[in-house]
N, CA, C and O of each residue as an XYZ file, in Angstrom:
540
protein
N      68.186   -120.464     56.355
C      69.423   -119.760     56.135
C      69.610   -118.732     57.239
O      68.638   -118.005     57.443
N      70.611   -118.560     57.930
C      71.054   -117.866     58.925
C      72.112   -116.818     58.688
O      73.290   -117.161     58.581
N      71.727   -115.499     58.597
C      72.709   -114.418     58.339
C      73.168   -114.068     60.015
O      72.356   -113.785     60.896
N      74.919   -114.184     60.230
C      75.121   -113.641     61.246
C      76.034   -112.861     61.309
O      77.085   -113.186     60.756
N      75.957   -111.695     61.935
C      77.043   -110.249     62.320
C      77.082   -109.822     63.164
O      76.299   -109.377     64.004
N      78.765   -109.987     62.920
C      79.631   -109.648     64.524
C      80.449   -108.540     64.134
O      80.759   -108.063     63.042
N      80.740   -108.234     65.441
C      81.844   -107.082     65.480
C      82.508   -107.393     66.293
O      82.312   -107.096     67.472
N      83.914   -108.390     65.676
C      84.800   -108.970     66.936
C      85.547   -107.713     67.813
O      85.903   -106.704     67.205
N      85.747   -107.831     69.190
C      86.495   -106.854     70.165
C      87.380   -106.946     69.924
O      88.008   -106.059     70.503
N      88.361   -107.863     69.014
C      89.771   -107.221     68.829
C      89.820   -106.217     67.427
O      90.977   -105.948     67.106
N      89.012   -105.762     66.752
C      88.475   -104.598     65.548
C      88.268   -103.447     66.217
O      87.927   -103.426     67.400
N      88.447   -102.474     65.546
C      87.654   -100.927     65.952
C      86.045   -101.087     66.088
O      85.471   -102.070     65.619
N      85.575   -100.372     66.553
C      84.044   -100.506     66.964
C      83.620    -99.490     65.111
O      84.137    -98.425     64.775
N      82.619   -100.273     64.322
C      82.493    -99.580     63.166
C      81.389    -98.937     63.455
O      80.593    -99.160     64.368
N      81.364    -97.783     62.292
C      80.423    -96.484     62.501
C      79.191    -97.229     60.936
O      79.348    -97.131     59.719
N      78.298    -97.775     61.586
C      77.449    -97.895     59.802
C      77.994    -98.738     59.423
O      78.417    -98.620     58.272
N      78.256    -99.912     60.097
C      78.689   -100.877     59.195
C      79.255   -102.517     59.744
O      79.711   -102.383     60.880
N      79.314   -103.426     59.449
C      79.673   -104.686     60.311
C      80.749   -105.623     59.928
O      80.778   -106.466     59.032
N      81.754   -105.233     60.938
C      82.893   -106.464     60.475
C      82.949   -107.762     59.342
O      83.393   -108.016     58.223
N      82.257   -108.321     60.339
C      81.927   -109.991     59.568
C      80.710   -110.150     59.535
O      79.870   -110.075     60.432
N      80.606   -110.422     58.240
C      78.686   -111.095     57.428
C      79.136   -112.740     57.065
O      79.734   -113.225     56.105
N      78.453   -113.435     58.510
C      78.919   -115.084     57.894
C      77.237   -115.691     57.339
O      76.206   -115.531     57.992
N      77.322   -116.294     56.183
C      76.288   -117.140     55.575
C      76.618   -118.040     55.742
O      77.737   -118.530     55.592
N      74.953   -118.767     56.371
C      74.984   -120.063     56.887
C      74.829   -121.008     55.233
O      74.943   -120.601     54.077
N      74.689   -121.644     55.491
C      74.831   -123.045     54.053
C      72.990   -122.870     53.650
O      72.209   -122.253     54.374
N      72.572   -123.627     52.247
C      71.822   -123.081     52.195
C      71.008   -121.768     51.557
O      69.782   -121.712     51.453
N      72.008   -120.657     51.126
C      71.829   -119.568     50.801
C      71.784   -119.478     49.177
O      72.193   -120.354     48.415
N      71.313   -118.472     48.878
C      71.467   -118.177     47.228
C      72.281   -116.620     47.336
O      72.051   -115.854     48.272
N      73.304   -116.281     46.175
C      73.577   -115.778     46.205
C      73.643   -114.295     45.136
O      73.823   -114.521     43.939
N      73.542   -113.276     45.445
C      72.883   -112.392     44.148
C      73.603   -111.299     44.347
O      73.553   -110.708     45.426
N      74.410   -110.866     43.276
C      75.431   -109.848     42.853
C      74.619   -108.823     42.465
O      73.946   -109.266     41.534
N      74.230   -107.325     42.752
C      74.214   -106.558     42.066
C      75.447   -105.410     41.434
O      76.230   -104.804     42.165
N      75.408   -105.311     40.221
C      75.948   -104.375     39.451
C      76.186   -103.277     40.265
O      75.427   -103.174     41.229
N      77.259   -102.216     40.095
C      77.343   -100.837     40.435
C      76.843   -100.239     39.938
O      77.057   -100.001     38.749
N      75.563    -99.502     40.923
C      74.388    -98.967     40.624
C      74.941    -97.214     40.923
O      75.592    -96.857     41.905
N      74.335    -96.058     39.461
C      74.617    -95.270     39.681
C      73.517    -93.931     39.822
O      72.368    -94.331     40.005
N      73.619    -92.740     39.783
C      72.164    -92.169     39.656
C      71.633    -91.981     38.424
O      71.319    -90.795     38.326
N      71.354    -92.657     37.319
C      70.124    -92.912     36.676
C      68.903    -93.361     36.835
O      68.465    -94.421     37.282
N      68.233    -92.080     36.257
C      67.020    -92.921     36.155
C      66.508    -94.046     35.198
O      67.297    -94.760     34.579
N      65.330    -94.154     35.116
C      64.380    -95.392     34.000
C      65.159    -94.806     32.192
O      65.490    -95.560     31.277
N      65.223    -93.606     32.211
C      65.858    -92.859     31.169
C      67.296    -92.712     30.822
O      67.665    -92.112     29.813
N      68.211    -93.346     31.794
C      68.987    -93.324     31.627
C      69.570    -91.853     31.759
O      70.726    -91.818     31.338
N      68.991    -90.317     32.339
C      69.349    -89.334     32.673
C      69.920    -89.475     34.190
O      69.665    -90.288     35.079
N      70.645    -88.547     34.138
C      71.413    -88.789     35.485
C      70.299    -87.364     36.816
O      69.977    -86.176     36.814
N      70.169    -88.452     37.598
C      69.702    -87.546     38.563
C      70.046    -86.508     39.907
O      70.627    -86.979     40.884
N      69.726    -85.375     39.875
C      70.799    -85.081     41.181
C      72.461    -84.172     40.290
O      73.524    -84.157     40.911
N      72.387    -83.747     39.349
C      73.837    -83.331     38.570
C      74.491    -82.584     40.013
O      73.565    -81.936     40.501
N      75.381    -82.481     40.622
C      76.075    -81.954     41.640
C      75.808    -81.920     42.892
O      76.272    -81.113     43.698
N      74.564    -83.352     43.252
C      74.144    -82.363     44.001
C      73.756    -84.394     44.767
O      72.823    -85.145     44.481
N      75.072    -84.641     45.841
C      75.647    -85.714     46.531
C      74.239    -86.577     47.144
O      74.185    -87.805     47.091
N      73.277    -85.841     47.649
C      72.451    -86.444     48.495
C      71.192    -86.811     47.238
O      70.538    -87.795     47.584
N      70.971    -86.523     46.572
C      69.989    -86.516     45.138
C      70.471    -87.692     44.592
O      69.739    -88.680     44.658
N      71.768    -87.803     43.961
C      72.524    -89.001     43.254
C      72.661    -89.945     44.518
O      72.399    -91.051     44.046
N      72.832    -90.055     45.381
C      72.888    -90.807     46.558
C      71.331    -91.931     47.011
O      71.121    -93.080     47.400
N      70.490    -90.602     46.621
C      68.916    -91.261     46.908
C      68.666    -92.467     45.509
O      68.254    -93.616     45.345
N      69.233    -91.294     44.690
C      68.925    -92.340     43.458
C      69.317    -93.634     43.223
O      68.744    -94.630     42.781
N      70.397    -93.402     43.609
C      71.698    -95.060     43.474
C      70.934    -96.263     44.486
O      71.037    -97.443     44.149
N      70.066    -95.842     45.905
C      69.478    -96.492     47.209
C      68.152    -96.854     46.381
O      67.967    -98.066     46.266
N      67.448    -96.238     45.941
C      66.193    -96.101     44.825
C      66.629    -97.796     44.220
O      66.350    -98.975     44.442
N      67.254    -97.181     43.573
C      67.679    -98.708     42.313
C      68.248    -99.753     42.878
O      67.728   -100.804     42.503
N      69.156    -99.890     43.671
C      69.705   -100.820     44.177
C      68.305   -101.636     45.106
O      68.142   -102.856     45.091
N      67.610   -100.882     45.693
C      66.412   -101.268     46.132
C      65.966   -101.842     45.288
O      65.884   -103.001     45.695
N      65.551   -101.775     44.187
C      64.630   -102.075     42.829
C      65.166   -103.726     42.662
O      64.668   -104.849     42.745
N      66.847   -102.950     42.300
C      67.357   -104.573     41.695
C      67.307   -105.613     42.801
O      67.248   -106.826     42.596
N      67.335   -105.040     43.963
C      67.438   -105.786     45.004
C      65.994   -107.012     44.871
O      66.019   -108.239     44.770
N      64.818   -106.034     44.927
C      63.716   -106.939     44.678
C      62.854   -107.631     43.456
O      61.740   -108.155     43.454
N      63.898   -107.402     42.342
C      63.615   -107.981     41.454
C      64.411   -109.245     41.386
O      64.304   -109.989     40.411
N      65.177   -109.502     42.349
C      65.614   -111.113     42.699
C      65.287   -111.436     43.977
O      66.007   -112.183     44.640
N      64.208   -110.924     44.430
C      63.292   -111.426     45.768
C      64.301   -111.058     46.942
O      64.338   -111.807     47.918
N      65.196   -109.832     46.884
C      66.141   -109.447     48.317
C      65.484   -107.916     48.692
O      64.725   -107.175     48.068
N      66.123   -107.817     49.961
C      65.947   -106.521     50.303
C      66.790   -106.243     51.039
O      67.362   -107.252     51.451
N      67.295   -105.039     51.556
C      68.421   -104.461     52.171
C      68.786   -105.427     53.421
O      69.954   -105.742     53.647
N      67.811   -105.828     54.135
C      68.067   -107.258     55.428
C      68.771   -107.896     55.001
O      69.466   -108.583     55.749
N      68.964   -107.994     53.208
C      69.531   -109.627     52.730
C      71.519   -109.237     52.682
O      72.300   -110.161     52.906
N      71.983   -107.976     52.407
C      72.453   -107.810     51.843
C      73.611   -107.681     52.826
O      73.443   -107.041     53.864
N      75.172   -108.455     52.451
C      75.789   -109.229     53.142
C      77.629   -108.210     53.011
O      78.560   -108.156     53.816
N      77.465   -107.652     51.800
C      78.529   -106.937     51.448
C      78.119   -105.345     50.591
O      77.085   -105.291     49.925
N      78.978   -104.215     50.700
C      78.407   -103.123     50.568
C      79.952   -102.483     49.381
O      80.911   -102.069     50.032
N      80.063   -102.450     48.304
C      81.265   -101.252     48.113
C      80.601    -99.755     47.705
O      79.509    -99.485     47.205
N      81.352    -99.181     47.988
C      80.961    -97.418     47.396
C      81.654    -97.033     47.045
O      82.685    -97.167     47.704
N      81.767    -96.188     45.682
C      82.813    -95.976     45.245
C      82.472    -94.271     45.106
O      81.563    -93.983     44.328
N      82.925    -93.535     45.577
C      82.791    -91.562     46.045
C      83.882    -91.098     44.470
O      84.693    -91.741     43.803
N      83.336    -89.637     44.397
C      84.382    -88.959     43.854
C      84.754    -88.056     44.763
O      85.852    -87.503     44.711
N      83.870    -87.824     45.681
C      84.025    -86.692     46.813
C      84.394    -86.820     48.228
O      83.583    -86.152     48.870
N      85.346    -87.437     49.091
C      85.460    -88.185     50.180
C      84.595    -87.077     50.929
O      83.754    -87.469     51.737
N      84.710    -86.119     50.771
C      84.395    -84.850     51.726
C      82.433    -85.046     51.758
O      81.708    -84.344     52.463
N      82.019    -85.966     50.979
C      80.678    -86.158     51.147
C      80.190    -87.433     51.688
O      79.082    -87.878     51.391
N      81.271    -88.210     52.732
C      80.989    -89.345     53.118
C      79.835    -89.391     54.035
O      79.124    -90.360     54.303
N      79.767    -88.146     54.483
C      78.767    -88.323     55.800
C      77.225    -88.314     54.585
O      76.227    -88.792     55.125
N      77.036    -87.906     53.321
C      75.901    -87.376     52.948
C      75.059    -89.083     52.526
O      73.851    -89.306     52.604
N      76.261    -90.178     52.047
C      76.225    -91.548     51.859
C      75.823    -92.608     52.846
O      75.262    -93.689     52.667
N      76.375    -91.853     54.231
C      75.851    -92.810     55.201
C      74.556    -92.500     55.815
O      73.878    -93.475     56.139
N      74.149    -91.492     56.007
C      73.194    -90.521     55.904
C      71.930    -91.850     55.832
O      71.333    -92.537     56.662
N      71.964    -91.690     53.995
C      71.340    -92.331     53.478
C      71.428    -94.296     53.360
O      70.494    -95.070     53.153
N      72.864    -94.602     53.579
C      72.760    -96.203     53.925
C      71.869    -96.121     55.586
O      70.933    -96.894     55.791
N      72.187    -95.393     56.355
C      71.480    -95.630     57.712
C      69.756    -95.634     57.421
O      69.061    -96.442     58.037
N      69.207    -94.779     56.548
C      68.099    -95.098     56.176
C      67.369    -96.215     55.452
O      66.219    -96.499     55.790
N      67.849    -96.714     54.691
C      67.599    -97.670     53.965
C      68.151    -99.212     54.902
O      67.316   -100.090     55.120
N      69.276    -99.334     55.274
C      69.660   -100.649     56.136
C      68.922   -100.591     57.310
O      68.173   -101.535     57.564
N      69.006    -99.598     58.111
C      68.380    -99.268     59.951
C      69.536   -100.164     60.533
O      70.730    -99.927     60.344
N      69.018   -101.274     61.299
C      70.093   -101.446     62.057
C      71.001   -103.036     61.224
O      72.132   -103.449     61.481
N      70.341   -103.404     60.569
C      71.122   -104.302     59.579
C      72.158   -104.276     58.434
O      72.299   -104.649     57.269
N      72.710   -103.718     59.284
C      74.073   -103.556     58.289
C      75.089   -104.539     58.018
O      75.452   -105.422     58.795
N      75.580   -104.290     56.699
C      76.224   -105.318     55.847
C      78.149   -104.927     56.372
O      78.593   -104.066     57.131
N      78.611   -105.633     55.836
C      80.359   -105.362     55.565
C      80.436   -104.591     54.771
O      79.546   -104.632     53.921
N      81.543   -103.475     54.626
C      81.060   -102.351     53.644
C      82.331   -101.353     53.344
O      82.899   -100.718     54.232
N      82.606   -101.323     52.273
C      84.187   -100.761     51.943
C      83.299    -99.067     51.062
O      82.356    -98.800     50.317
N      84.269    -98.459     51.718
C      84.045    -97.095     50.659
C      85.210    -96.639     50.171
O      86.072    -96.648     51.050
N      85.677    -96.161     48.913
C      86.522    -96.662     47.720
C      86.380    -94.773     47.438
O      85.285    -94.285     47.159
N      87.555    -93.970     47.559
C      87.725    -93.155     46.378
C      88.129    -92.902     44.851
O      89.014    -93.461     44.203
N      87.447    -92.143     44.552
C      87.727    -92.478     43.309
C      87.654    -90.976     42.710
O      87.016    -89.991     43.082
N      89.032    -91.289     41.071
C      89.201    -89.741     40.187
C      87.799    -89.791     39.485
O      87.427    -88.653     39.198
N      86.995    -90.678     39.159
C      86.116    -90.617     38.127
C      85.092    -91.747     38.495
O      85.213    -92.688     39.280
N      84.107    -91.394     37.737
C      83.006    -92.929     37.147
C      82.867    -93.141     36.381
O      83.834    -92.691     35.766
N      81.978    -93.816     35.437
C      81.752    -93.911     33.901
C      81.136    -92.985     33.315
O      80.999    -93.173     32.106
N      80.590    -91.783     33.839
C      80.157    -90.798     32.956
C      80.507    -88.986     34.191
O      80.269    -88.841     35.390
N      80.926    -88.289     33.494
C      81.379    -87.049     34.349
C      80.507    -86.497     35.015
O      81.003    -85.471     35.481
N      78.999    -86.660     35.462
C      78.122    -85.854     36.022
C      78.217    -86.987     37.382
O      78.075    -86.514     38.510
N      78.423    -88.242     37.246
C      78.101    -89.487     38.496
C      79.270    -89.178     39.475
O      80.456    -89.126     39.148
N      78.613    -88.919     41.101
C      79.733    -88.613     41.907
C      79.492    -89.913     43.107
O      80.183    -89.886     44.126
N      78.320    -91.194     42.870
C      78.641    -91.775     43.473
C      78.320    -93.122     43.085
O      77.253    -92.992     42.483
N      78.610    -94.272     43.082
C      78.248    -95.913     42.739
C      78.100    -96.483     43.635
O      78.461    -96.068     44.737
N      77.520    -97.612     43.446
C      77.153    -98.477     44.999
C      76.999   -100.089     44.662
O      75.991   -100.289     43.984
N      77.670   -101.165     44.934
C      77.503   -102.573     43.987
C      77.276   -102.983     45.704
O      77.621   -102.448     46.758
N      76.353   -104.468     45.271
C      76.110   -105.249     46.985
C      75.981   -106.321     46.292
O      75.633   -106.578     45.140
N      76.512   -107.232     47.693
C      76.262   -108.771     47.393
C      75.286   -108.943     48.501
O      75.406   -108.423     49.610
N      73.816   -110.105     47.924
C      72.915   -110.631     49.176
C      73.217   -111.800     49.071
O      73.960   -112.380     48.279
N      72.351   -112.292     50.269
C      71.943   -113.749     50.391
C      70.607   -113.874     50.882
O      70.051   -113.444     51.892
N      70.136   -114.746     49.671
C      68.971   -115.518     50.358
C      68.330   -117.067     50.649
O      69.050   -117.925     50.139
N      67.350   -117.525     51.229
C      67.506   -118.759     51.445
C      67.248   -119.303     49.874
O      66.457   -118.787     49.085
N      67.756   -119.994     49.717
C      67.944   -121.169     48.271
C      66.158   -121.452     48.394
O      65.403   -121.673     49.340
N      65.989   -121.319     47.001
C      64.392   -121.818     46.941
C      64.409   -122.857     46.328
O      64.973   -122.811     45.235
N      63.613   -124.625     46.917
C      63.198   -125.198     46.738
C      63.619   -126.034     45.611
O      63.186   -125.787     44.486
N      64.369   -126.935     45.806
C      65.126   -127.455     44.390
C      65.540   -126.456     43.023
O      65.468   -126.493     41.794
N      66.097   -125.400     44.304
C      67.173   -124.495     43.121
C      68.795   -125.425     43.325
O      69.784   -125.093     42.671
């Protein structure tokens, strides 16, 4: 399976992020949920405080990521959904750590709210990986 990303020259040059994610044939494909800052407890981690809830959401998405055999290399599409635009830099921050130089396609989404009033940020990804063996 062949993941390839371009950044065609007729696009803006992107900051953290890659035009087109084409999957070659071959691939499996794995949705994660919009992951928020909870922990194992279901307490929210980080209450106000952008870069804390940020680590947390990268934490889990990591987790779910490898509990279907992916890891951030795999991962082909990115949404984020902010309550705070004014904390975009604190989000990429942290995607630049966790991706390095493999970055996905990647929309960031404002938003009045999330599903609970303390969460100021969500994060859902689509991967790909190679199809295993008479899947």
């Amino acid at each position: 399976m062949t993941l390839t990303r371009t950044n065609p020259s007729s696009l803006s040059a992107p900051a953290g992020y890659t035009h087109v994610v084409d999957v070659a044939a071959g691939a499996r494909t794995i949705y994660i949920a919009g992951q928020v800052a909870f922990d194992q407890a279901r307490q929210v981690v980080g209450v106000g405080d952008m870069a804390a809830q940020t680590e947390q959401v990268f934490r889990n998405l990591q987790a779910a990521l490898a509990a279907a055999g992916a890891t951030f290399a795999d991962v082909v599409k990115m949404t984020t959904y902010v309550t705070d635009m004014g904390q975009a830099a604190v989000i990429r921050a942290a995607r630049a750590r966790y991706f390095g130089e493999t970055l996905p396609a990647s929309t960031l989404v404002g938003v009045s709210a999330l599903a609970h009033p303390d969460l100021m940020v969500e994060i859902e990804v689509i991967a790909a990986v190679r199809s295993k063996a008479g899947s």
